[in-house]
C-alpha positions in Angstrom: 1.3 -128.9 19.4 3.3 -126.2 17.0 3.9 -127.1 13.8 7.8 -126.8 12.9 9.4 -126.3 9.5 12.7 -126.8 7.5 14.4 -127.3 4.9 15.4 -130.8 5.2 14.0 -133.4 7.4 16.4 -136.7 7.8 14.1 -139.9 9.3 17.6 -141.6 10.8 20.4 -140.7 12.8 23.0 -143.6 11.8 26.3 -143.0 9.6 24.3 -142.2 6.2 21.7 -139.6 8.1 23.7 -137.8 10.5 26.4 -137.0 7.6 24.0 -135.8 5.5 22.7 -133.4 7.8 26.5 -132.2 8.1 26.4 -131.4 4.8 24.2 -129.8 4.3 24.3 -127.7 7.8 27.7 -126.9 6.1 26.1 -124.9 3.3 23.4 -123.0 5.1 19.8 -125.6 5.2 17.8 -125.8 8.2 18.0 -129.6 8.9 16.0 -131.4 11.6 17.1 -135.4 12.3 14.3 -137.5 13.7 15.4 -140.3 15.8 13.6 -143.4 17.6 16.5 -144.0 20.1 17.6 -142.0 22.8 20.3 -141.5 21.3 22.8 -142.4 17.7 22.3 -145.7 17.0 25.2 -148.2 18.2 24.5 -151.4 15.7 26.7 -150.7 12.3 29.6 -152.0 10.9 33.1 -151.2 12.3 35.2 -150.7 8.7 36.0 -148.0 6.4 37.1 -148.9 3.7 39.4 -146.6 1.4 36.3 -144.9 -1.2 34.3 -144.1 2.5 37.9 -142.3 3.8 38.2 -140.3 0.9 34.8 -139.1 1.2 35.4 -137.8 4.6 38.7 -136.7 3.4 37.0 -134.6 1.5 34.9 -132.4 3.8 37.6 -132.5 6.4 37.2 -135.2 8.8 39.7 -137.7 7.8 42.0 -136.5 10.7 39.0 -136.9 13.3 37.9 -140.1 12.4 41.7 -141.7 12.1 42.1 -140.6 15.6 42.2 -143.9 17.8 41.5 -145.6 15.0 43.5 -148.7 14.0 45.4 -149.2 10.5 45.1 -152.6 8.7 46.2 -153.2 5.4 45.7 -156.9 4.7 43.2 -159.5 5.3 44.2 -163.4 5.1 41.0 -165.3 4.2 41.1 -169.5 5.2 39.1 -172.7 4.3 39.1 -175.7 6.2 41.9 -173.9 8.7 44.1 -173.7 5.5 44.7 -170.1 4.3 43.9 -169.7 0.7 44.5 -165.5 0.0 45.4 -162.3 1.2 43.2 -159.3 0.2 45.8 -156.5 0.8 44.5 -152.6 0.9 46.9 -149.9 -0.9 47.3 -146.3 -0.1 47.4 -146.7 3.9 44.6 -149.5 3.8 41.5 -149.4 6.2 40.4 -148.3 9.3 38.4 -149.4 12.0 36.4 -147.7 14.2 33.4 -148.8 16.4 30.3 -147.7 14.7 28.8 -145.8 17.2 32.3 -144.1 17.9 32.0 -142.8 14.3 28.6 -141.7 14.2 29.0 -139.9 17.4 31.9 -137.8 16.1 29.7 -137.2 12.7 26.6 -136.2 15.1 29.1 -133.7 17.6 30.1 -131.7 14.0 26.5 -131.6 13.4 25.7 -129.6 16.6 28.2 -126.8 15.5 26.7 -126.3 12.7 23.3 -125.8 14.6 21.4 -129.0 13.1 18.6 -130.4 15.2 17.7 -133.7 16.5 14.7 -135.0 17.9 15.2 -138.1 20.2 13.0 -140.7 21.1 11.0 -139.2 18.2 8.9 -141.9 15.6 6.7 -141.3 12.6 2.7 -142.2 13.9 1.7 -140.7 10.5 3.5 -139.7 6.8 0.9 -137.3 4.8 1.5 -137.0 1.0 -0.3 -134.8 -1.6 0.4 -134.1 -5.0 3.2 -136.7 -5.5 5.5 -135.0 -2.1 5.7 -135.3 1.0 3.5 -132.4 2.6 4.4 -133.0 6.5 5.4 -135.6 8.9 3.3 -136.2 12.0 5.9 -137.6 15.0 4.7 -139.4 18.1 4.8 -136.6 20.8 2.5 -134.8 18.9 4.2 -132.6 17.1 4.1 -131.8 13.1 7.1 -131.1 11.2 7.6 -129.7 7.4 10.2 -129.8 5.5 10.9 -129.1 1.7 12.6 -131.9 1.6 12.4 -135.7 3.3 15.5 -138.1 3.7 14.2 -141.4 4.9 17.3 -143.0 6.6 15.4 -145.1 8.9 16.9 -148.6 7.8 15.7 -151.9 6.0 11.9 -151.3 8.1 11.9 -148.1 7.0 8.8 -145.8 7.3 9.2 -143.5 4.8 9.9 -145.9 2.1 6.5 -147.4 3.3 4.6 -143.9 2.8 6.0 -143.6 -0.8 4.5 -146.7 -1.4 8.4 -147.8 -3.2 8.3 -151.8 -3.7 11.3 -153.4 -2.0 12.9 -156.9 -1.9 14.3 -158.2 0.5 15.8 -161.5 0.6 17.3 -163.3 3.8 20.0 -165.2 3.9 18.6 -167.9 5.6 21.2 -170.4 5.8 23.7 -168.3 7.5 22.7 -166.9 11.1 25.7 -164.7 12.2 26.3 -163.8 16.2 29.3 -161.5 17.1 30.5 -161.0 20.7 33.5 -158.1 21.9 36.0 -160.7 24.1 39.5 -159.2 25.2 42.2 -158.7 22.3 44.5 -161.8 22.2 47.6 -161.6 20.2 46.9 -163.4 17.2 44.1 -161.5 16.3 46.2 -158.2 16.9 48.8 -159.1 14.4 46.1 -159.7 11.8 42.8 -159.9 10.6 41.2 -163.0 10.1 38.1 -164.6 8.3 37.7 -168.3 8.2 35.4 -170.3 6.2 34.6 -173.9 6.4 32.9 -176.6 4.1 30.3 -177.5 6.9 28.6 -174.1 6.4 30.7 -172.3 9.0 32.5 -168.6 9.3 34.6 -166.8 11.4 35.9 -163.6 11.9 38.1 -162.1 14.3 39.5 -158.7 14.3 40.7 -156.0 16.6 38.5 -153.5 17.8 41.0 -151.3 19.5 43.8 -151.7 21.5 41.7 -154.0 24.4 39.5 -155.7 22.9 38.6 -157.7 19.7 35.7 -158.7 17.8 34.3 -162.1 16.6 31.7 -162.5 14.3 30.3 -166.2 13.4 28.1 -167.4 10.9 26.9 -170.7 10.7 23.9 -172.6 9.6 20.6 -172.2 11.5 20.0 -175.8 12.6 23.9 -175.6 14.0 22.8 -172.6 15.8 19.9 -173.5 17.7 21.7 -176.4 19.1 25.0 -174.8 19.8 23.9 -171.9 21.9 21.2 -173.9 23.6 23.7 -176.4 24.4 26.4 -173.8 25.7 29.6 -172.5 24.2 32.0 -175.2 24.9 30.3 -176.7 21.9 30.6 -173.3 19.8 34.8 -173.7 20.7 34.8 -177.5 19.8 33.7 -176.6 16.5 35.8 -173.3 15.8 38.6 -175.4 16.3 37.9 -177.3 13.5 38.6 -174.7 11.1 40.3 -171.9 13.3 43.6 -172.7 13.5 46.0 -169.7 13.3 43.7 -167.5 16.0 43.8 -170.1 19.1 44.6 -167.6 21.5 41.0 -166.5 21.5 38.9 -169.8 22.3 39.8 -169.0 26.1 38.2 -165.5 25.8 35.2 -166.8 23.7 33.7 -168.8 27.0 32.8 -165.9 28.7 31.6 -163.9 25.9 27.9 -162.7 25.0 26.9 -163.5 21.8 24.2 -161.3 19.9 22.1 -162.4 17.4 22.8 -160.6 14.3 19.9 -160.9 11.3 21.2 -160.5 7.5 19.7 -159.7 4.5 20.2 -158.1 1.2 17.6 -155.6 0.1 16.7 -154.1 -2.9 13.8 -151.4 -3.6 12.4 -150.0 -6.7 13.1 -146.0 -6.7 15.4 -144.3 -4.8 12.9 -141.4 -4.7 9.4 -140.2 -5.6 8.8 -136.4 -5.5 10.2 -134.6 -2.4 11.8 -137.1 -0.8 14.3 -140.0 -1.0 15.7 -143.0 0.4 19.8 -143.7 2.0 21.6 -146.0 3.5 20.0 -149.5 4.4 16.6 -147.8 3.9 17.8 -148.0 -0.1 20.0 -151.3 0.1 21.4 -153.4 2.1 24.4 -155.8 1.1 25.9 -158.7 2.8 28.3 -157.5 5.2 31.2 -159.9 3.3 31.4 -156.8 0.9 32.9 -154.7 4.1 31.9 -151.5 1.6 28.1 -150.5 3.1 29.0 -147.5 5.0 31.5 -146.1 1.7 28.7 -146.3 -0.4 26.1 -144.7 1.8 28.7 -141.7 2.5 29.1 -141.3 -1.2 25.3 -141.3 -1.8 24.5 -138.7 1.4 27.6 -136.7 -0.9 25.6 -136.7 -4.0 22.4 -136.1 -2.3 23.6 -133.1 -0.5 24.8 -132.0 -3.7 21.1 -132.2 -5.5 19.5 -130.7 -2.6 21.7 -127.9 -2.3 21.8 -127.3 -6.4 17.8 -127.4 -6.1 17.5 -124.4 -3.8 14.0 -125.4 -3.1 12.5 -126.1 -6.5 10.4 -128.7 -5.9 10.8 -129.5 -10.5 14.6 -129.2 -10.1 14.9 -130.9 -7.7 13.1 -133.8 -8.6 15.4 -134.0 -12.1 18.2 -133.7 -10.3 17.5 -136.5 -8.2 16.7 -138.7 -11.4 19.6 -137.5 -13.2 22.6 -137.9 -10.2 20.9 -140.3 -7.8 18.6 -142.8 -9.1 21.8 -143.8 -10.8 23.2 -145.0 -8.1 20.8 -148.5 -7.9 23.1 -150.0 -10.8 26.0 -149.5 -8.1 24.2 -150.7 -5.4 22.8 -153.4 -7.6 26.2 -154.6 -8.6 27.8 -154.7 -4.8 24.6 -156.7 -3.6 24.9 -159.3 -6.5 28.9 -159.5 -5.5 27.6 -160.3 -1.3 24.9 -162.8 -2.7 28.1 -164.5 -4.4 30.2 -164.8 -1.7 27.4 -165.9 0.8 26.3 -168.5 -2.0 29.9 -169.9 -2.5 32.4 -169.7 1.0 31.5 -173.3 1.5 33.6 -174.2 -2.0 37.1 -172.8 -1.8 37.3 -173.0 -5.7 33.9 -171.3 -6.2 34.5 -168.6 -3.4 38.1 -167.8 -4.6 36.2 -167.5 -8.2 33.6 -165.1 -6.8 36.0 -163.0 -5.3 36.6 -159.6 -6.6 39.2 -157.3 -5.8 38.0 -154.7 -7.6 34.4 -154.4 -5.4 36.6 -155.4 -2.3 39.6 -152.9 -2.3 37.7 -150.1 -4.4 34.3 -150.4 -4.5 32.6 -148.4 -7.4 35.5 -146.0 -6.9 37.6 -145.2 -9.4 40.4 -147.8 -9.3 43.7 -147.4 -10.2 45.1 -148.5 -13.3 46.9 -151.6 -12.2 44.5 -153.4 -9.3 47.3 -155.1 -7.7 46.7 -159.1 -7.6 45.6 -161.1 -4.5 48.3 -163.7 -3.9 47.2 -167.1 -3.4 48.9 -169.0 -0.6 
């Protein structure tokens, strides 16, 4: 089959891919997004968290995305069903969105500004020469090349694997997490929750929009096995141990289905070598405690736009640029996955957890924070 060519190719249609390929559609490249699904993907997280709205605000989309979106301003974290803080967001606090909502909206701007995507499209074959990327060889046969690569194909990523770029990744294997979607109760409307327990437990409830609600668990893997083998009227037996302001919703939990959710941090050597370059969960990956992971990877697709676009297609310059402005960004990154490690590593012990906790990575991220962080009140 034809061989095709472009500027930039993106490996990934998530959050981090498909916005880069806005960008940079934006400002004139030929951009072509390779994608295994049929379609965007649907697994993500559901928060935005103030740094990610600003950089949408940025580029104009803050109005899109905020459409049927839900406000929240505060989250009330408990321990052993007693509630120990309040994590409260300034400046009109956070949003949430359903993932896939988001990166559909990202991917419909993309087609007016005349950016490709290949579906059901995967990498058989990655050719390098000279220290770049020379073309990548997709599954249907065809052959694409592309000045540039963008691997944001995820913590298995396949473009990571062809620049040979070591990674680590490091489960968290005593906390499995499952999340179900269950109606919206009124409880969880008024506010979101998270629940911790000294048994090894989470919860997490929060609204999803105005119907319905989301619940994530985490527990410890020998708990697991026996709970959801045994059936869910154990699961609520033991929730309401530690669950206590959030009742309402044990009724809608018996009919729910629970997905399996696997988490691990990951951390990789170089964020490029040559042509090409790594975003998004194909770079890092963070606990999802942090609730920052999609602000940081639209902050990095910004930065990487930037470089690519400064470059103009020279291959030296644009190599520099990606060691002066990107490669920076693993002491960030490095930081935030050290903070989810810490809060993973101490919920059980509500002294070490409320220790751990920093409102600084919470509320801002690596954002520039105001002068006056204003305190977490204990309760």
């Amino acid at each position: 089959m034809a061989t095709t060519s472009c500027d930039v190719a993106i490996v990934g249609a998530g959050l981090g891919g498909c916005f880069l390929a806005l960008l940079l559609g934006r400002r004139g490249q030929r951009v072509v997004v390779i994608e295994q699904g049929p379609s965007v993907p649907s697994a993500g997280a559901d928060f935005l968290k103030p740094p990610g709205q600003r950089v949408l605000a940025r580029h104009g989309l803050a109005d899109l995305v905020e459409r049927h979106g839900l406000r929240r301003d505060t989250i009330r974290y408990y321990h052993d069903g007693d509630p120990i803080r309040e994590c409260r967001f300034p400046d009109g606090g956070f949003l949430i969105r359903p993932y896939r909502e988001l990166v559909e909206l990202i991917y419909t701007s993309c087609a007016m500004e005349g950016v490709e995507f290949w579906f059901d499209t995967s990498i058989d074959d990655i050719a390098i020469g000279d220290g770049r990327v020379e073309e990548l060889r997709l599954s249907d046969g065809r052959t694409l090349r592309a000045g540039v690569v963008i691997g944001a194909d995820g913590t298995r990523s396949a473009v990571r694997r062809a620049l040979d770029i070591e990674q680590q990744t490091m489960p968290y294997e005593r906390l499995l997490m499952r999340v179900a979607t269950v109606p919206l109760t009124a409880s969880v409307a008024r506010l979101n929750r998270l629940y911790f327990s000294s048994e090894g437990w989470l919860a997490y409830l929060y609204p999803l929009n105005r119907d319905q609600a989301r619940v994530f668990v985490g527990l410890p893997p020998e708990d697991d096995k026996e709970i959801f083998q045994d059936g869910i009227p154990v699961l609520i037996d033991t929730l309401k141990k530690f669950v206590t302001d959030s009742s309402d919703a044990f009724n809608a939990l018996q009919p729910a289905t629970w997905q399996r959710i696997k988490v691990s941090s990951l951390r990789v050597a170089a964020y490029h070598k040559g042509n090409a370059a790594l975003l998004g969960s194909a770079a890092f990956a963070c606990h999802p405690m942090t609730g920052m992971g999609m602000s940081y990877t639209l902050h990095d697709a910004e930065i990487l736009a930037d470089v690519i676009c400064t470059a103009g297609g020279d291959h030296d310059l644009l190599d520099r640029l990606l060691y002066a402005r990107y490669e920076p960004r693993r002491h960030a990154h490095r930081e935030l996955i050290d903070y989810g490690d810490a809060l993973a590593a101490t919920f059980r012990d509500r002294a070490a957890y409320l220790g751990a906790f920093r409102p600084d990575l919470h509320v801002h991220g690596d954002a520039a924070a105001p002068e006056e962080v204003p305190a977490l009140p204990s309760i």
